[in-house]
mmJSON file of the N, C-alpha and C atoms, coordinates in Angstrom:
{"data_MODEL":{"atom_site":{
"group_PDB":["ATOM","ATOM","ATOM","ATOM","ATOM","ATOM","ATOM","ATOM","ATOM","ATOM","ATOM","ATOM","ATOM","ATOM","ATOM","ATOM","ATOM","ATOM","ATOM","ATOM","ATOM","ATOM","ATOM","ATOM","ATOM","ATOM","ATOM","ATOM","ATOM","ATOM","ATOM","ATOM","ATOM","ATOM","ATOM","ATOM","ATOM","ATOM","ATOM","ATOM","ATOM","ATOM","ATOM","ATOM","ATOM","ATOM","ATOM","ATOM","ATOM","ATOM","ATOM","ATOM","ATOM","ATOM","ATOM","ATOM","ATOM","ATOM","ATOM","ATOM","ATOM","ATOM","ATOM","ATOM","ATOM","ATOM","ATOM","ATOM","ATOM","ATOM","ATOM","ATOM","ATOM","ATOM","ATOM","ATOM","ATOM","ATOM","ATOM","ATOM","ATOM","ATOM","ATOM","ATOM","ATOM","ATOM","ATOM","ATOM","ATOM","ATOM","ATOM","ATOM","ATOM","ATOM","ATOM","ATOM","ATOM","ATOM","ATOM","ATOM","ATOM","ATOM","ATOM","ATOM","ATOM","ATOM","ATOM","ATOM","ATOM","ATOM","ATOM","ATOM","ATOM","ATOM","ATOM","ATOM","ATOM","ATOM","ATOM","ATOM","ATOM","ATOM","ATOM","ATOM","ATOM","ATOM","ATOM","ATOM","ATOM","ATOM","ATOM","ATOM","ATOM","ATOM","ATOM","ATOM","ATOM","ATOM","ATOM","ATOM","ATOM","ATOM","ATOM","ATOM","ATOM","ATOM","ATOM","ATOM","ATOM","ATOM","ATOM","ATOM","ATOM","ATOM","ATOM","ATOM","ATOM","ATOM","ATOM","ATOM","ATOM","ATOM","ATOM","ATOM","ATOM","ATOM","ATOM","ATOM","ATOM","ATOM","ATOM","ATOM","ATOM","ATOM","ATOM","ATOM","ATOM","ATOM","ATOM","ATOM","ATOM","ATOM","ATOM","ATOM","ATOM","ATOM","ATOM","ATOM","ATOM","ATOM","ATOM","ATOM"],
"id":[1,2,3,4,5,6,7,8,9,10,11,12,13,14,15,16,17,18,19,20,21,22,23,24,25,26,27,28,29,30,31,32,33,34,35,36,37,38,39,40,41,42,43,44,45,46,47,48,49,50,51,52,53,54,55,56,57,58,59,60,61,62,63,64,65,66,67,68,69,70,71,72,73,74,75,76,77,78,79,80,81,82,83,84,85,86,87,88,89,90,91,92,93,94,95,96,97,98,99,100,101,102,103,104,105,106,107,108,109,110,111,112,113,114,115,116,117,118,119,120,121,122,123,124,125,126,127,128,129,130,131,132,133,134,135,136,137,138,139,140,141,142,143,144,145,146,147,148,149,150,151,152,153,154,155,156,157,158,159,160,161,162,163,164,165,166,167,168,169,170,171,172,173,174,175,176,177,178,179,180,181,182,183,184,185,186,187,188,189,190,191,192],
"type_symbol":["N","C","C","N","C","C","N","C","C","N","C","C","N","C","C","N","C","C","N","C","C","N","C","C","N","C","C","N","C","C","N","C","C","N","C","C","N","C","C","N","C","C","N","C","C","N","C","C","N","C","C","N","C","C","N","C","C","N","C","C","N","C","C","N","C","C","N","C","C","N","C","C","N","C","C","N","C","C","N","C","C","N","C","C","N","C","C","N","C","C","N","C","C","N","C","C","N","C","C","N","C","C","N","C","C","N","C","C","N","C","C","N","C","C","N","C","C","N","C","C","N","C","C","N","C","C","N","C","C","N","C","C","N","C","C","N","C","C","N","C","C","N","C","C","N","C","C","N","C","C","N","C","C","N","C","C","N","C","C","N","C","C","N","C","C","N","C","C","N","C","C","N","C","C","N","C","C","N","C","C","N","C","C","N","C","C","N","C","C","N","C","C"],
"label_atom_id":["N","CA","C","N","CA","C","N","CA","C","N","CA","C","N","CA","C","N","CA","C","N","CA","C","N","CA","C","N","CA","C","N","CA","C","N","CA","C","N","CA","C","N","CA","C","N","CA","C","N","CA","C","N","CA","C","N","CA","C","N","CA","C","N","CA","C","N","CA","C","N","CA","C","N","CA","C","N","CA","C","N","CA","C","N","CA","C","N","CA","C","N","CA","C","N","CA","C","N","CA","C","N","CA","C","N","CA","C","N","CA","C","N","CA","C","N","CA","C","N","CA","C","N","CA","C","N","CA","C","N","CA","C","N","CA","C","N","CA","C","N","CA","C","N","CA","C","N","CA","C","N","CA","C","N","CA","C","N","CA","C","N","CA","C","N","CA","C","N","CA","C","N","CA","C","N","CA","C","N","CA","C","N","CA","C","N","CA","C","N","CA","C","N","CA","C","N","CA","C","N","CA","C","N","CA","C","N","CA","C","N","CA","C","N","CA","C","N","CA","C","N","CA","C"],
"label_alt_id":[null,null,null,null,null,null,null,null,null,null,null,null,null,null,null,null,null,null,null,null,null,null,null,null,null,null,null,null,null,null,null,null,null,null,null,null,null,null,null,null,null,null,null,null,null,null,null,null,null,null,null,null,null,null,null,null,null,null,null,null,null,null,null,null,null,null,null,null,null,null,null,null,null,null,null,null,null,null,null,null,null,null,null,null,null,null,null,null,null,null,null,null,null,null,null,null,null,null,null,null,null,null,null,null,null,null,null,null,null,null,null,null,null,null,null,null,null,null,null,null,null,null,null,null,null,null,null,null,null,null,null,null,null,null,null,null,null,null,null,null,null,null,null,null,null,null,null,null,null,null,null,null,null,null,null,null,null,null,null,null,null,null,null,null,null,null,null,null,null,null,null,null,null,null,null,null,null,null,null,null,null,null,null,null,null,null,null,null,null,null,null,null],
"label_comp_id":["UNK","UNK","UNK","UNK","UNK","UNK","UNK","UNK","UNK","UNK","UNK","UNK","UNK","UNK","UNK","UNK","UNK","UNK","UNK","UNK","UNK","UNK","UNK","UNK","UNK","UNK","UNK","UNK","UNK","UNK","UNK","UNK","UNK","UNK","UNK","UNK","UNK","UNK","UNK","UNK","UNK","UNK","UNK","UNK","UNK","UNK","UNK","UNK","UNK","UNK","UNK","UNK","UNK","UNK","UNK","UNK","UNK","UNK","UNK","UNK","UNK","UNK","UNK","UNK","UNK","UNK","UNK","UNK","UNK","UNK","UNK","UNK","UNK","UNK","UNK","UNK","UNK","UNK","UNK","UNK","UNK","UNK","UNK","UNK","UNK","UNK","UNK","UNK","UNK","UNK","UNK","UNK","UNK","UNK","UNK","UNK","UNK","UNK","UNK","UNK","UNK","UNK","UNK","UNK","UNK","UNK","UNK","UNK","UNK","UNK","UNK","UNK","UNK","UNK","UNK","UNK","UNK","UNK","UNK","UNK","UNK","UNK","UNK","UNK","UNK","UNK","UNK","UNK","UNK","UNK","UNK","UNK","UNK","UNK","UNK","UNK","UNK","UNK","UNK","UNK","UNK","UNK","UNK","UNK","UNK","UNK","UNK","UNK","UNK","UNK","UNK","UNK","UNK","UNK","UNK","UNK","UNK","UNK","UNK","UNK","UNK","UNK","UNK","UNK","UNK","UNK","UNK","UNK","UNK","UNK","UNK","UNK","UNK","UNK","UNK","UNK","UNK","UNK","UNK","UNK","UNK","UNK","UNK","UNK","UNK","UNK","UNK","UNK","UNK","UNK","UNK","UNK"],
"label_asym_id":["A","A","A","A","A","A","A","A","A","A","A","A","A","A","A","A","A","A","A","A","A","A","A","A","A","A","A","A","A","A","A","A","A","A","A","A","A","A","A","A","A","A","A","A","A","A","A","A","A","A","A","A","A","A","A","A","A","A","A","A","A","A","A","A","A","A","A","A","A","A","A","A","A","A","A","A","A","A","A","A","A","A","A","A","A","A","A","A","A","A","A","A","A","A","A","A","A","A","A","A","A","A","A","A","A","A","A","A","A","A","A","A","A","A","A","A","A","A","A","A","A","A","A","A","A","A","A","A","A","A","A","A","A","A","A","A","A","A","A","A","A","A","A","A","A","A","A","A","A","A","A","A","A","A","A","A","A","A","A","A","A","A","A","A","A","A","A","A","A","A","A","A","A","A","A","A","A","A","A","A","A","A","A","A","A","A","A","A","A","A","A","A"],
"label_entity_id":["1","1","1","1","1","1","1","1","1","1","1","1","1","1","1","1","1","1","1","1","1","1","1","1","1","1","1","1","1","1","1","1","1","1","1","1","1","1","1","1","1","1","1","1","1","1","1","1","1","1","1","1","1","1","1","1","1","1","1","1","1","1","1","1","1","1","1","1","1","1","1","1","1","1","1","1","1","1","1","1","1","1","1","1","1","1","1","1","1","1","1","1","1","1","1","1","1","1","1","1","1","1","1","1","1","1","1","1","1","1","1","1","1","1","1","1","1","1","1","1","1","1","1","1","1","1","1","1","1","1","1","1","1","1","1","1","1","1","1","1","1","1","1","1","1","1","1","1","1","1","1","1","1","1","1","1","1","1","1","1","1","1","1","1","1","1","1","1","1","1","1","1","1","1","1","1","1","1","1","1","1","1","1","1","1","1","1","1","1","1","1","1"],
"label_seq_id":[1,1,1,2,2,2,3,3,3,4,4,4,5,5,5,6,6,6,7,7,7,8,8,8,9,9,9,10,10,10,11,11,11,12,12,12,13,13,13,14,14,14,15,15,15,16,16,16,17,17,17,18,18,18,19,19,19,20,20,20,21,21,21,22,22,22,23,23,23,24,24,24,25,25,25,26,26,26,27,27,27,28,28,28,29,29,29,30,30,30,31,31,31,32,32,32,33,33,33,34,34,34,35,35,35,36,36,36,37,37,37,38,38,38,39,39,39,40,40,40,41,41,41,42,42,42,43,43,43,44,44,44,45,45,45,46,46,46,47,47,47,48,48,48,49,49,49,50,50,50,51,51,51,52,52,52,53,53,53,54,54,54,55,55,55,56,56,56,57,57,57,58,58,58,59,59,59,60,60,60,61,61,61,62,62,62,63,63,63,64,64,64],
"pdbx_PDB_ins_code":[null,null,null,null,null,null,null,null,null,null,null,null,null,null,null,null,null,null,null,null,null,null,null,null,null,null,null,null,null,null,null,null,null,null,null,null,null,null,null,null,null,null,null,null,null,null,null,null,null,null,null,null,null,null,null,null,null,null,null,null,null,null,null,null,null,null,null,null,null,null,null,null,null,null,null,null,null,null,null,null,null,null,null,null,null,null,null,null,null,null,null,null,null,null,null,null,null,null,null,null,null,null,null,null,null,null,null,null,null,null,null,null,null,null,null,null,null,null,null,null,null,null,null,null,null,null,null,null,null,null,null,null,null,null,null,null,null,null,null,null,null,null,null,null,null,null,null,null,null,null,null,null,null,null,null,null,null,null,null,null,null,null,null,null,null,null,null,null,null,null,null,null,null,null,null,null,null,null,null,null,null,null,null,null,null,null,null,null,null,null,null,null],
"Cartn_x":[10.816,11.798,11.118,9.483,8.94,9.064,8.957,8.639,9.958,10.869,12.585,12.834,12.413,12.671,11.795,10.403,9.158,9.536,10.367,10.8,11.849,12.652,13.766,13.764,12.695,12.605,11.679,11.079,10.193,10.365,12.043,12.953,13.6,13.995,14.415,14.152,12.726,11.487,11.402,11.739,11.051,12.511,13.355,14.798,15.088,15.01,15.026,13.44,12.444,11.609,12.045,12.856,13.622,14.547,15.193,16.239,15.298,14.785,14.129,13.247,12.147,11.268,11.284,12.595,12.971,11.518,11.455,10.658,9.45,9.132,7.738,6.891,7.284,6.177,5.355,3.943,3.576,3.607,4.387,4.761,5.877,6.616,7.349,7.13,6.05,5.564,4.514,4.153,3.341,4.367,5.664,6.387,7.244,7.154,7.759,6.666,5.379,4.453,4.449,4.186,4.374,5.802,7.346,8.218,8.473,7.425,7.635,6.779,5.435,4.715,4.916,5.839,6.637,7.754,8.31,9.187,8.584,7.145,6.784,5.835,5.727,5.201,6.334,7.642,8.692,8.932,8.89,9.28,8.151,6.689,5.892,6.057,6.874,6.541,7.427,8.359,9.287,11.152,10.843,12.694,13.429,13.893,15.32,15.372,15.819,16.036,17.79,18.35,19.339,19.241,18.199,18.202,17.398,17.061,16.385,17.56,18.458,19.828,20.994,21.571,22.412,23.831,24.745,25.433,26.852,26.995,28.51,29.468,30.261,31.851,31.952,32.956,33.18,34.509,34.058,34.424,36.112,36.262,37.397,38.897,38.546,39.264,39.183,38.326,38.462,39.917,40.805,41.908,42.506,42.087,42.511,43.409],
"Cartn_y":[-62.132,-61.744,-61.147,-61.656,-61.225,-59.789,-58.978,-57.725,-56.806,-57.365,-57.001,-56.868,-58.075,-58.131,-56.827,-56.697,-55.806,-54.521,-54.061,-52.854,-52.723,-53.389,-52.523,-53.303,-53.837,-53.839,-52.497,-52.142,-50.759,-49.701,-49.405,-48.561,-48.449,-49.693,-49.838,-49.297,-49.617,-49.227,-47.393,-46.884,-45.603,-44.647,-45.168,-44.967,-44.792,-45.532,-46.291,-44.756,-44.852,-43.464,-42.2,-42.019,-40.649,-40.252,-41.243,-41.16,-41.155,-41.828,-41.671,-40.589,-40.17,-39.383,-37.962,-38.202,-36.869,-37.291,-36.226,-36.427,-35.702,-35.087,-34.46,-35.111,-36.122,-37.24,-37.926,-37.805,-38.162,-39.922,-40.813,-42.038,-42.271,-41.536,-41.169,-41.258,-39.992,-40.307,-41.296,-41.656,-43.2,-44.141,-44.752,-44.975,-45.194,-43.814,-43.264,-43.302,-43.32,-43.594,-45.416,-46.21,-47.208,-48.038,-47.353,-47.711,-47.241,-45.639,-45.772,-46.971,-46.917,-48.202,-49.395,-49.77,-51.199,-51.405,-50.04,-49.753,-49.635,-49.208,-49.116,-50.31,-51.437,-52.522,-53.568,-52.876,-54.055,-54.03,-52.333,-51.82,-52.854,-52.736,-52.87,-54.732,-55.037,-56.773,-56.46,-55.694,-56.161,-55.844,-55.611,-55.654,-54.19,-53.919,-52.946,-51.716,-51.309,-50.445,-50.664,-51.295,-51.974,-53.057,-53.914,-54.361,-54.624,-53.046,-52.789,-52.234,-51.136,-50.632,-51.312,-52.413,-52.69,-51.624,-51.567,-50.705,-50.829,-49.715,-49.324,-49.458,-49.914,-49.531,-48.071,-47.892,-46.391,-46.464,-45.825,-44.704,-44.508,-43.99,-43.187,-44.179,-45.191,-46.147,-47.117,-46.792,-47.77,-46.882,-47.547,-47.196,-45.23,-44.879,-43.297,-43.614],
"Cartn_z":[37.233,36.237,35.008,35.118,33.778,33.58,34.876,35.236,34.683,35.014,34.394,32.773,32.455,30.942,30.011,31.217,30.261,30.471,31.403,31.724,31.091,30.888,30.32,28.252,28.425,26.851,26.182,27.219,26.986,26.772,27.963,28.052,26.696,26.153,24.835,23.808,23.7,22.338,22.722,23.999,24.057,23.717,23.994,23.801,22.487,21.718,19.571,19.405,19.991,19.367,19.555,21.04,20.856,19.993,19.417,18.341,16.791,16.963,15.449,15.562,16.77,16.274,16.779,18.253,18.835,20.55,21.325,22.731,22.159,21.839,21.325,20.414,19.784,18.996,19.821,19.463,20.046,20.508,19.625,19.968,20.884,20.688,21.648,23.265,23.224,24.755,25.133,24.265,24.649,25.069,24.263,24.742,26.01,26.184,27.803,28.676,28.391,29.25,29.506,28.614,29.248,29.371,29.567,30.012,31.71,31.898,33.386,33.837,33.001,33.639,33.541,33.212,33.317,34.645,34.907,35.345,37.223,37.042,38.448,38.526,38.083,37.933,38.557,37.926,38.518,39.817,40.226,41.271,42.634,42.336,42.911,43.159,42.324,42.67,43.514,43.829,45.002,44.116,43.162,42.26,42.466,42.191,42.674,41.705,41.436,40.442,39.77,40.847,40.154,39.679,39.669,38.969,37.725,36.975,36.011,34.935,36.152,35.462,36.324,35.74,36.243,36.499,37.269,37.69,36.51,36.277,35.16,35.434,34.776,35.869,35.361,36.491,36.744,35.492,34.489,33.317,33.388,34.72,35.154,35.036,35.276,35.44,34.285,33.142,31.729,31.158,30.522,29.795,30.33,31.359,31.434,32.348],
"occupancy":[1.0,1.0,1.0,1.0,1.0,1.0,1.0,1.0,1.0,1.0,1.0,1.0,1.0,1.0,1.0,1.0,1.0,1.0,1.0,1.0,1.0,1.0,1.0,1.0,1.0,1.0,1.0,1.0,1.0,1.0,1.0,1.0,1.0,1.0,1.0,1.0,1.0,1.0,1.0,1.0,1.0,1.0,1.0,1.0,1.0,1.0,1.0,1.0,1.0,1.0,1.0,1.0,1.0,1.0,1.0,1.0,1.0,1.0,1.0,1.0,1.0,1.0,1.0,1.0,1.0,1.0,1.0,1.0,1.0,1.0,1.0,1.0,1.0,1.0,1.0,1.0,1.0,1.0,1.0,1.0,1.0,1.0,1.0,1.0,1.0,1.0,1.0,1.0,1.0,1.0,1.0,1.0,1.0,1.0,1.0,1.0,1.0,1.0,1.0,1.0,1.0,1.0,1.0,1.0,1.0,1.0,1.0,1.0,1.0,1.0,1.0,1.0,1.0,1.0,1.0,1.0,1.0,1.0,1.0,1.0,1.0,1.0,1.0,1.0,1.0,1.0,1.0,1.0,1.0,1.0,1.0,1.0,1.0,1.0,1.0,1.0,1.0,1.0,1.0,1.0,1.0,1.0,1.0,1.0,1.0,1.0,1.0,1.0,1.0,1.0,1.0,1.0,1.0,1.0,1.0,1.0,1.0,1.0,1.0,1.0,1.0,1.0,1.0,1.0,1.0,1.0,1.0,1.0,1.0,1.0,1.0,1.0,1.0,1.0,1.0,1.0,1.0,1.0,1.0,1.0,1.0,1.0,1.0,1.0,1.0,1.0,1.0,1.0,1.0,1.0,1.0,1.0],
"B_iso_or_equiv":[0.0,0.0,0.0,0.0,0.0,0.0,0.0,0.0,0.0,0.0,0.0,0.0,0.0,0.0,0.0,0.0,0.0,0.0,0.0,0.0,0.0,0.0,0.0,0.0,0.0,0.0,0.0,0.0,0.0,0.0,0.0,0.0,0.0,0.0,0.0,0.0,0.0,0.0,0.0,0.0,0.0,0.0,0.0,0.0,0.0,0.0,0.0,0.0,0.0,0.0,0.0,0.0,0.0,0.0,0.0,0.0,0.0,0.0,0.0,0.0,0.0,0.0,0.0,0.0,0.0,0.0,0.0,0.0,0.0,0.0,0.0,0.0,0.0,0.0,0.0,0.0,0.0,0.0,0.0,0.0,0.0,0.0,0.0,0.0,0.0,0.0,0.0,0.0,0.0,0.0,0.0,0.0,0.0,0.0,0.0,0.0,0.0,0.0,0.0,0.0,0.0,0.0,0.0,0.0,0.0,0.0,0.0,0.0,0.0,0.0,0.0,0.0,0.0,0.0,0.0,0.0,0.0,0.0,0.0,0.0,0.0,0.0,0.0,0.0,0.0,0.0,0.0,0.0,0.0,0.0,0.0,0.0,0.0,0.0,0.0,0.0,0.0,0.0,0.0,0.0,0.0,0.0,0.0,0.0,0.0,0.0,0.0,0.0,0.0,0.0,0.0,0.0,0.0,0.0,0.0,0.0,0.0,0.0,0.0,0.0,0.0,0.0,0.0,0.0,0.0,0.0,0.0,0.0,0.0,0.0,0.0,0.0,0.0,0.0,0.0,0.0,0.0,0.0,0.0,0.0,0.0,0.0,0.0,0.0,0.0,0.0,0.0,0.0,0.0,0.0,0.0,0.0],
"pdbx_formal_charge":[null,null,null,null,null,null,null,null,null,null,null,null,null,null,null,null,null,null,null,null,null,null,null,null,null,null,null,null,null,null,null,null,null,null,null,null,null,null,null,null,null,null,null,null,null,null,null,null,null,null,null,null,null,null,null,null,null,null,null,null,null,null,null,null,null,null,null,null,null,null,null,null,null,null,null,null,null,null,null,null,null,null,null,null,null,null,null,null,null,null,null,null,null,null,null,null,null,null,null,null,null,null,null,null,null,null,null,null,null,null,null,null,null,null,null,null,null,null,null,null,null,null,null,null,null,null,null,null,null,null,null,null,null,null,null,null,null,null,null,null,null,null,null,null,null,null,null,null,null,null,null,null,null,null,null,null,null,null,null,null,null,null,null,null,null,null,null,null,null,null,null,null,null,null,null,null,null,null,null,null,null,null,null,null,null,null,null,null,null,null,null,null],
"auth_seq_id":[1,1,1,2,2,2,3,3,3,4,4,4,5,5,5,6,6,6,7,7,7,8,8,8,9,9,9,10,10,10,11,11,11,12,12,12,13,13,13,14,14,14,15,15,15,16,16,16,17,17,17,18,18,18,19,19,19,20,20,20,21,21,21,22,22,22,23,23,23,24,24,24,25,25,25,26,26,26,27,27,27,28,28,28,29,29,29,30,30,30,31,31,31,32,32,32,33,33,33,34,34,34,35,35,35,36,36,36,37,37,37,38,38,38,39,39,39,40,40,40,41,41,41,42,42,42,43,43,43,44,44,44,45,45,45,46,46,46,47,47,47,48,48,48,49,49,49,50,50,50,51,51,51,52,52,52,53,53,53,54,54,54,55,55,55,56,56,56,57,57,57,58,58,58,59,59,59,60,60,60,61,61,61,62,62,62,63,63,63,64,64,64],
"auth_comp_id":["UNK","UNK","UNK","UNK","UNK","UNK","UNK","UNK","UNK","UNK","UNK","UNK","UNK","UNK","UNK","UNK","UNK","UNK","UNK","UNK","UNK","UNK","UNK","UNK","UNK","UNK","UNK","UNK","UNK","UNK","UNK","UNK","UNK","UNK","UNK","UNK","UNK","UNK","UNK","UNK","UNK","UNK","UNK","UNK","UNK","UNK","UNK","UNK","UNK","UNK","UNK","UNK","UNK","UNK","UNK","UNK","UNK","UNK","UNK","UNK","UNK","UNK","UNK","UNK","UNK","UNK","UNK","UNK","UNK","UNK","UNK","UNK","UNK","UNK","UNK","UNK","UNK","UNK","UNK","UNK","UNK","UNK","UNK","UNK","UNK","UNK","UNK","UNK","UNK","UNK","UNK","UNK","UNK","UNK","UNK","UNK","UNK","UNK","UNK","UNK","UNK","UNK","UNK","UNK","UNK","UNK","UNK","UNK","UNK","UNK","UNK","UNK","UNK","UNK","UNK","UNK","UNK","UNK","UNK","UNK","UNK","UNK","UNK","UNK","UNK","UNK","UNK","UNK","UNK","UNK","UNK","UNK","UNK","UNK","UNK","UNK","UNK","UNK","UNK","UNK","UNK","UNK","UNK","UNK","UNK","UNK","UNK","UNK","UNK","UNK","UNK","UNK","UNK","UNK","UNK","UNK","UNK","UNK","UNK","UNK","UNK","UNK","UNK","UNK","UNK","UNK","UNK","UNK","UNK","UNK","UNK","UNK","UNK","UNK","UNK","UNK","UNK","UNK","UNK","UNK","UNK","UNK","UNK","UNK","UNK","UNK","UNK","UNK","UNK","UNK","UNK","UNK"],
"auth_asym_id":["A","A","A","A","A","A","A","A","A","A","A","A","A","A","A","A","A","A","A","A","A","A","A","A","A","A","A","A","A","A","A","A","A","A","A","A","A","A","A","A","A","A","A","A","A","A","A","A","A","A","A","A","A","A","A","A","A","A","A","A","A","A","A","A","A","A","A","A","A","A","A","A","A","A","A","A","A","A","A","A","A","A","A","A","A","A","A","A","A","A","A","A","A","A","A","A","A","A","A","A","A","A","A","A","A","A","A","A","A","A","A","A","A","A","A","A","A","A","A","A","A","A","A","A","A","A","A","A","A","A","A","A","A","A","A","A","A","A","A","A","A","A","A","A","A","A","A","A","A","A","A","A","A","A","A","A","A","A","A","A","A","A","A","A","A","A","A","A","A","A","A","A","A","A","A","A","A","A","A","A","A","A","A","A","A","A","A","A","A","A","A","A"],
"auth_atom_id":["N","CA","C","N","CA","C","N","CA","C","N","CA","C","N","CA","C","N","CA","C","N","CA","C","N","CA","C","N","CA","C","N","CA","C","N","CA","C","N","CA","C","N","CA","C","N","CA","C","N","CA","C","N","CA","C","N","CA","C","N","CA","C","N","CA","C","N","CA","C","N","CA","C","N","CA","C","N","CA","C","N","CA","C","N","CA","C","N","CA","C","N","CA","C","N","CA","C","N","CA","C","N","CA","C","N","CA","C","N","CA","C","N","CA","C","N","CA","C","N","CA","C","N","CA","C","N","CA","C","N","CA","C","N","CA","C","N","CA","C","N","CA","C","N","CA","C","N","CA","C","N","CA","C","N","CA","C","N","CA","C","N","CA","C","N","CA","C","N","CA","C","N","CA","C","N","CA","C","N","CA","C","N","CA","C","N","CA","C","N","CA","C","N","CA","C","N","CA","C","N","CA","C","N","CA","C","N","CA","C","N","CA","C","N","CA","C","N","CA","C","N","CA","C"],
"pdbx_PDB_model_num":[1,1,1,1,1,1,1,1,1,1,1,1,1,1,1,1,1,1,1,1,1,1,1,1,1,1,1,1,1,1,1,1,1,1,1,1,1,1,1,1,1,1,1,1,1,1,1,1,1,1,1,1,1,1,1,1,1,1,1,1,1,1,1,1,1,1,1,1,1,1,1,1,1,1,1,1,1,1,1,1,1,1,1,1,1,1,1,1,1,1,1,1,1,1,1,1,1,1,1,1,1,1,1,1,1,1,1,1,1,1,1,1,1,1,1,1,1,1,1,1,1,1,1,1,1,1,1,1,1,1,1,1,1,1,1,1,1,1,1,1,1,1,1,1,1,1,1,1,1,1,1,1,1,1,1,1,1,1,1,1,1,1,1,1,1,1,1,1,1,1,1,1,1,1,1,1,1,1,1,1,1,1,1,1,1,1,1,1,1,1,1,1]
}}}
């Protein structure tokens, strides 16, 4: 589970630098460099990709 929490808290931090610093800072892509590498760390213990992004409800069907 450790692998879950580090990936998508990474995703987080790299997510919060595109907004503040835009994709071309260079913190930015450090960022995004180690959120894929969290992300293929989780992958590699064996976890899902759903369950890194848990699934949305479908949009279509909120209040329309």
């Amino acid at each position: 589970m450790r692998h879950i929490r580090a990936a998508r808290a990474a995703q987080q931090r790299a997510a919060r630098a595109i907004t503040a610093r835009g994709l071309a800072h260079p913190l930015t892509r450090i960022l995004l460099a180690a959120a894929a590498t969290a992300a293929a760390q989780a992958w590699e213990a064996g976890h899902r990709v759903t369950d890194i992004h848990p699934a949305q409800p479908d949009r279509k069907h909120l209040g329309g």
